[in-house]
C-alpha positions in Angstrom: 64.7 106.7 90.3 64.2 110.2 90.4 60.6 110.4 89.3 60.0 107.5 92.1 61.4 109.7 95.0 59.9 112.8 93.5 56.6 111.6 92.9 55.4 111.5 96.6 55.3 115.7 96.3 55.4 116.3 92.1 53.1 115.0 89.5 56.4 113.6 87.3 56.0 113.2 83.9 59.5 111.0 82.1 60.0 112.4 78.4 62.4 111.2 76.5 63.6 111.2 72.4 63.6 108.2 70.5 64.8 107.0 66.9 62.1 104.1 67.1 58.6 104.8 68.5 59.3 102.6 71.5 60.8 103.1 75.3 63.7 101.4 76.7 62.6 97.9 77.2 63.0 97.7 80.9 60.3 100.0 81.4 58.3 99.4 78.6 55.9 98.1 81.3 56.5 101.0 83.5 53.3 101.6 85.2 54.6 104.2 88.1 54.8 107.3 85.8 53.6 109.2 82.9 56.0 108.4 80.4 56.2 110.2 76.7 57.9 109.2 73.9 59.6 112.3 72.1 60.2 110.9 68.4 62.7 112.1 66.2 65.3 110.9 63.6 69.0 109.8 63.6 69.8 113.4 63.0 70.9 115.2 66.6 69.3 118.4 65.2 66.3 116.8 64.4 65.9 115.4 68.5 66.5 119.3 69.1 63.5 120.4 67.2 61.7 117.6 68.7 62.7 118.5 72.1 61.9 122.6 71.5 58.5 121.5 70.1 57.7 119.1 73.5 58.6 121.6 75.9 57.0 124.8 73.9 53.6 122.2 75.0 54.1 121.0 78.1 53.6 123.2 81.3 55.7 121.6 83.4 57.0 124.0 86.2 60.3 122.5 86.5 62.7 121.1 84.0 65.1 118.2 85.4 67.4 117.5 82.4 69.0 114.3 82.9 72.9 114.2 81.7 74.3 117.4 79.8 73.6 116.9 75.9 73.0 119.5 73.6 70.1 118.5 72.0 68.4 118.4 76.3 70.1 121.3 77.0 69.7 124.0 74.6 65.7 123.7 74.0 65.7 123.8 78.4 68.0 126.7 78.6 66.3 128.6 75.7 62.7 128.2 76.9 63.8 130.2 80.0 60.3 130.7 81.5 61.0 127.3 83.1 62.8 126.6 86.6 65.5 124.0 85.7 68.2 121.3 87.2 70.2 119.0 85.8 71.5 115.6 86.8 74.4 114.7 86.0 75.3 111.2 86.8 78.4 110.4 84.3 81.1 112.1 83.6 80.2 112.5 80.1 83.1 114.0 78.2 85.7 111.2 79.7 83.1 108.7 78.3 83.0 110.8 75.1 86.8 110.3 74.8 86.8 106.8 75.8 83.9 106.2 73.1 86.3 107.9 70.1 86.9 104.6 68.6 83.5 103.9 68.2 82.3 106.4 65.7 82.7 106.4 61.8 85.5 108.7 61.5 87.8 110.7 63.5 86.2 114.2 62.9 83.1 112.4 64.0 84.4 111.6 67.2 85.8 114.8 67.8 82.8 117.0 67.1 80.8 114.2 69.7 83.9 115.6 71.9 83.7 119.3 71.2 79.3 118.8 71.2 80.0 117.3 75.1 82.6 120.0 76.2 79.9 122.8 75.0 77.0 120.7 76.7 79.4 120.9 80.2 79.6 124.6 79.8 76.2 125.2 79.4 75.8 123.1 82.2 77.3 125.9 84.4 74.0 127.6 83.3 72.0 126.2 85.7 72.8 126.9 89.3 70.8 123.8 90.6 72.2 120.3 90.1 72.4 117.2 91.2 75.5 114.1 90.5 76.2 111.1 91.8 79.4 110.9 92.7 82.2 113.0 94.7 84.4 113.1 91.4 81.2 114.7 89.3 80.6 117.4 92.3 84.1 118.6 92.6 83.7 118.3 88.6 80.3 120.2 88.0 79.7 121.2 91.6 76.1 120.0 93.2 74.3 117.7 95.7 75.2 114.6 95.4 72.1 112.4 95.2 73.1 108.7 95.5 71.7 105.8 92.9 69.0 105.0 95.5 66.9 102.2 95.7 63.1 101.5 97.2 63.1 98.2 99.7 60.2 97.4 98.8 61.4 96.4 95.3 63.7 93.2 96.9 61.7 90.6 98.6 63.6 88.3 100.7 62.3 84.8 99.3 61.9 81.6 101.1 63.5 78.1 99.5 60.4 77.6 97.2 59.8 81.1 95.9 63.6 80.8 94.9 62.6 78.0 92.8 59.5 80.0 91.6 61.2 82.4 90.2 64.3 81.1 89.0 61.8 79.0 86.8 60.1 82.3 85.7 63.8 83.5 84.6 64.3 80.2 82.6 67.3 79.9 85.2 68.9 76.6 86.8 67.0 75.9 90.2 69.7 74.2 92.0 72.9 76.2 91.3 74.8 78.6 92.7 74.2 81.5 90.3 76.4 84.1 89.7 74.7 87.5 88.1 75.6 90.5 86.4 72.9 92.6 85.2 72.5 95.5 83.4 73.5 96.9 80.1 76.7 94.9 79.1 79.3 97.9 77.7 82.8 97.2 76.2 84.0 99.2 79.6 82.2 96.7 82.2 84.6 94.0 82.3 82.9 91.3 81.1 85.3 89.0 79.3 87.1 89.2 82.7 83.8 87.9 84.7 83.3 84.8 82.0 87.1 84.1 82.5 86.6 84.3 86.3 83.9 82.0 86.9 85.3 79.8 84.7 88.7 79.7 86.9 86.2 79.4 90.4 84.4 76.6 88.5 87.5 74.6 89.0 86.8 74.8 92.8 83.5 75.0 92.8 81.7 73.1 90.0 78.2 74.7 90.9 78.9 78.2 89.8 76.9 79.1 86.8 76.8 82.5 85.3 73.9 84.7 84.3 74.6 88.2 82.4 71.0 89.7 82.6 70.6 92.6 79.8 72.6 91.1 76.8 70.2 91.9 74.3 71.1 91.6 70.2 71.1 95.0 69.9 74.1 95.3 71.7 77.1 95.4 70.2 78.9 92.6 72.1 76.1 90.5 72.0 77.7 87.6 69.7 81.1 88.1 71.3 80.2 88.0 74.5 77.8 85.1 74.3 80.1 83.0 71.9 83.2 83.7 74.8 80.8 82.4 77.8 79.5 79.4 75.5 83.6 78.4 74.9 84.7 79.2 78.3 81.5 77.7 80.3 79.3 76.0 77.6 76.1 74.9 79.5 76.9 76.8 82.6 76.1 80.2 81.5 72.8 82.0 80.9 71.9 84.6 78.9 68.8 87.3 79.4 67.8 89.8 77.2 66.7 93.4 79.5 65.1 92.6 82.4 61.6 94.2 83.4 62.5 97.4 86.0 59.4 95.5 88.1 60.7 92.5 88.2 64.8 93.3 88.6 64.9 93.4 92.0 63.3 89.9 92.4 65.6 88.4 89.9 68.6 89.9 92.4 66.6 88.5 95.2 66.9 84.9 93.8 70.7 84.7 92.6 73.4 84.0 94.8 76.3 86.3 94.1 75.9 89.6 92.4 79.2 90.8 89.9 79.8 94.3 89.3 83.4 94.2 87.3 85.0 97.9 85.4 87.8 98.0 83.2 90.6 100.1 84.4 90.6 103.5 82.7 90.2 107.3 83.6 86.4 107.3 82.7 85.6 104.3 84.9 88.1 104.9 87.6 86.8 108.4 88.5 84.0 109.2 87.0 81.2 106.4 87.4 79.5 105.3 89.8 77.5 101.7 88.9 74.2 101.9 90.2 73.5 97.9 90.1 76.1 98.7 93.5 73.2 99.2 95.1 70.8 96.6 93.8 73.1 94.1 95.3 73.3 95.9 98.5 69.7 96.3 98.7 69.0 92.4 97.8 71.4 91.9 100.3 73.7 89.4 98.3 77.5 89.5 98.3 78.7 92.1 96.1 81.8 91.7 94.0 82.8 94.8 92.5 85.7 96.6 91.1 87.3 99.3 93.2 86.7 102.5 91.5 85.4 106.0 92.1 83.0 106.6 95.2 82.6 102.6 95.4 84.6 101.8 98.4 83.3 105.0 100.9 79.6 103.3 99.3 80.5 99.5 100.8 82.8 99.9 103.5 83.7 96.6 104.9 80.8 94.7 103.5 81.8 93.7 99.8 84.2 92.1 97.9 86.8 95.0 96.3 88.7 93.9 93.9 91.2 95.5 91.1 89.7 96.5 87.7 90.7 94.4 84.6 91.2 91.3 87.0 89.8 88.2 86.4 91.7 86.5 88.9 90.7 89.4 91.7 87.1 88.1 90.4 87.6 84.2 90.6 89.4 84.9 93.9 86.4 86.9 95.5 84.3 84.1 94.1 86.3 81.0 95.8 86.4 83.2 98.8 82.2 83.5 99.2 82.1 79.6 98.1 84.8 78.6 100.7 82.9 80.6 103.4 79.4 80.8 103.6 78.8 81.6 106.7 81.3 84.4 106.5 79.6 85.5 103.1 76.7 85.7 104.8 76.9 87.7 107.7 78.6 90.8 105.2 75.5 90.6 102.9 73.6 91.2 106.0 75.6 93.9 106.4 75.9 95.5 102.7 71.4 95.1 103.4 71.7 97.2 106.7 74.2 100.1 105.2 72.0 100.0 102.2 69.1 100.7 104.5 71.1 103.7 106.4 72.1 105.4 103.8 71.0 104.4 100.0 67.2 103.5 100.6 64.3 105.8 99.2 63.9 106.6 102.5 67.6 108.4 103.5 68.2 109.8 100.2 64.7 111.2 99.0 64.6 114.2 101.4 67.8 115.3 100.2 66.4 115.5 96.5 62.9 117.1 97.9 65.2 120.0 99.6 67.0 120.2 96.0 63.4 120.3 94.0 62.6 123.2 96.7 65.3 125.3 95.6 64.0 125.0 92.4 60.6 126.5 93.5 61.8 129.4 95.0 
């Protein structure tokens, strides 16, 4: 998102470590950017050699570091002759914390800890920086720079295009489909969606629910889809990543668009979910959880509900089934907030006055 906006005044180049010589699959096909594939081990001190040795080549005039690691930071900060900013658009050391369960052992988890609260100071390092959220500026200070999206990226499809590319998706044509997409983590509430839509179901029979990005890689993977397959058996769906050309049009043929948090410190202050403003800018009704910046970003025009709650969920659901018209005219709406404030358009001056800062 950044490269996009920026790209209009920089050449961007996106650089990035990885364990396997291969780039996240959703934009494996990028074709917008330069993209280079850093490769280094497991080790975290092997991705900082890697790192050093990439930037000691590249003559880049600025640096943007994206999220406050050590293994970014220190090679950026070190090679000093570069004019640098950070993004930060997490609040990385209450994911840290929230993630201590996940590592092999407890002094694992607490170096990750320490490692994160040395990467924030270092953060304070670089005067320039950009977050995404009001929480992560009166956190780490900065412009906010919101998740935007480009328009262009969510056609508005006609009855037979619909079809089209619900077919391309390998997706039911003729129900009413119910979508989360993106990367399926523990904290995104997804057991809680699955029990949802199988609670609306018993209203509204045509609900079928896709969770787009459930690929085997992921931890959850068998959890989540053996949970769906009990709870909705053939009215689920699952897709692996979807293409970053092609996610907008996916949006642009679903029905309702999910975007459920669990309920803890991490989630409820600290993140903001950037598929918010897919669904805004697809123009779809948005059911989200209430957390962080969310409800200053919709207004009036989605469907808040309480993290952890599958019954907020199957309520918003019945709700949007119950009254289409009504469901309607507040997608329209989400669309033309979008468009004032979250667009390419609004938000990419106030990154181009940042990146000018930089330059001075």
């Amino acid at each position: 998102i950044l490269a996009d906006m920026a790209a209009d005044e920089y050449e961007v180049e996106i650089a990035g470590v990885a364990t396997l010589p291969t780039i996240w699959p959703p934009l494996q096909d990028n074709k917008r950017h330069k993209v280079t594939v850093i490769k280094a081990g497991a080790s975290r001190w092997l991705s900082f050699i890697s790192i050093w040795h990439a930037l000691s080549k590249n003559n880049a005039d600025i640096v943007y570091i994206c999220k406050p690691r050590l293994n970014s930071l220190l090679p950026a900060i070190i090679q000093c002759r570069r004019k640098l900013v950070i993004d930060i658009d997490d609040w990385e050391y209450g994911l840290t914390h929230s993630h201590l369960h996940d590592y092999g052992s407890k002094l694992m988890g607490l170096m990750h800890v320490l490692s994160t609260r040395i990467s924030e100071a270092l953060s304070t390092f670089i005067p320039l920086r950009s977050v995404s959220n009001h929480f992560l500026q009166k956190h780490y200070k900065g412009q906010v720079i919101a998740h935007a999206r480009n328009p262009a990226d969510f056609p508005v499809l006609n009855t037979n295009e619909v079809i089209e590319t619900r077919s391309h998706f390998g997706l039911p044509t003729h129900k009413k489909l119910v979508l989360f997409l993106g990367t399926p983590h523990w904290y995104k509430g997804i057991p809680e969606l699955i029990e949802a839509v199988k609670h609306a179901r018993e209203k509204y029979p045509e609900l079928h629910l896709v969770i787009a990005g459930l690929t085997p890689l992921h931890p959850s993977y068998t959890l989540y889809r053996q949970t769906a397959s009990d709870l909705l058996g053939k009215h689920f769906t699952s897709l692996q990543y979807v293409n970053w050309e092609e996610h907008g049009r996916m949006l642009s043929c679903v029905d309702i668009a999910v975007v459920p948090q669990k309920h803890m410190s991490f989630t409820q202050w600290g993140q903001t979910p950037s598929k918010i403003f897919d669904a805004m800018a697809a123009g779809k009704p948005l059911v989200v959880s209430d957390i962080a910046d969310t409800k200053d970003i919709v207004a009036d025009t989605a469907w808040l509900v309480a993290p952890d709650s599958a019954e907020a969920i199957a309520s918003a659901l019945i709700d949007i089934c119950a009254n289409p018209a009504q469901a309607a005219e507040r997608a329209a709406r989400s669309k033309q907030r979008f468009l004032q404030y979250y667009s390419y358009e609004q938000v990419k001056p106030q990154l181009l006055k940042l990146l000018a800062q930089v330059k001075e």
